[in-house]
C-alpha positions as CSV (number, residue, x, y, z in Angstrom):
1,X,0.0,0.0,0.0
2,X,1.3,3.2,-1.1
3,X,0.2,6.2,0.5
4,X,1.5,10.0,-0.4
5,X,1.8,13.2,1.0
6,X,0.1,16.3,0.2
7,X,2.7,19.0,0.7
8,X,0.5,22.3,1.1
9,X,-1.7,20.7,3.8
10,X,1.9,19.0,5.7
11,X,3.1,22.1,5.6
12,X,0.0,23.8,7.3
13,X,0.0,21.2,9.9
14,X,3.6,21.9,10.6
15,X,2.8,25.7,11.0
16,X,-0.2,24.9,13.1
17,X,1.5,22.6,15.6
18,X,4.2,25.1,15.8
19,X,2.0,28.0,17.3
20,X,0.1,25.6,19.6
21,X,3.7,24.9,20.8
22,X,5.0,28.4,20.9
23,X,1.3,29.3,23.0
24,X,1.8,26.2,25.5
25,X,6.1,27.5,26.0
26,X,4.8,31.1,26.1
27,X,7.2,32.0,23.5
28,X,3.9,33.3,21.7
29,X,3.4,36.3,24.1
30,X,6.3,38.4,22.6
31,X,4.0,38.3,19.3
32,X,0.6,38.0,21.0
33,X,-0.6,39.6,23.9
34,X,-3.7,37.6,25.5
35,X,-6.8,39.5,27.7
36,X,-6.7,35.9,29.6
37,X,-5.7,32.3,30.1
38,X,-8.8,30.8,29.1
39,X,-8.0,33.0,25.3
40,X,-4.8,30.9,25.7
41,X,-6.0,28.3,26.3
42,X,-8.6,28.5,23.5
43,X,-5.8,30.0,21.0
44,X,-3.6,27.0,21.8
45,X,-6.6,24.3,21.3
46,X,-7.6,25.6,17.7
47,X,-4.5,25.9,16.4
48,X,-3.7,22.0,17.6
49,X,-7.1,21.0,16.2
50,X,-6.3,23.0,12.8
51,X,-2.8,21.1,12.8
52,X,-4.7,17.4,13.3
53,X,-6.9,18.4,10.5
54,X,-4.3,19.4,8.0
55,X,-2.2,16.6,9.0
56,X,-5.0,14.1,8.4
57,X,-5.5,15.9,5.2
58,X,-2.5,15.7,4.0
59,X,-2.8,12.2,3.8
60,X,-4.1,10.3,0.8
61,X,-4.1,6.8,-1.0
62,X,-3.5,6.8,-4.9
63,X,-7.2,5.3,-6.7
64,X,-5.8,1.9,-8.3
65,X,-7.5,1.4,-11.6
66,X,-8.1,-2.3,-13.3
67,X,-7.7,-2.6,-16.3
């Protein structure tokens, strides 16, 4: 079974997870400044959500054909 890689949507993912880690470190706050935690908190959560669905995304089977 051969299964590929879509680039734009990997690349997404990557970016996505990348925030939600830079919000959970706290690096993000030099960019960002929050009114709360619970805006945080809820930044954080859609970005990881965004990354699992561009990572799931970016997967995909080739269609076999018969002949």
């Amino acid at each position: 079974m051969k299964i590929t890689f879509d680039l734009k949507f990997l690349i997404a993912a990557n970016a996505s997870f990348t925030v939600s880690y830079m919000t959970i470190t706290g690096a993000i706050d030099q960019y960002i400044s929050f009114a709360g935690e619970g805006n945080a908190f809820g930044f954080c959560a859609m970005a990881f959500f965004l990354g699992l669905m561009c990572l799931v995304s970016s997967i995909s089977r080739p269609e076999t054909t018969k002949s």
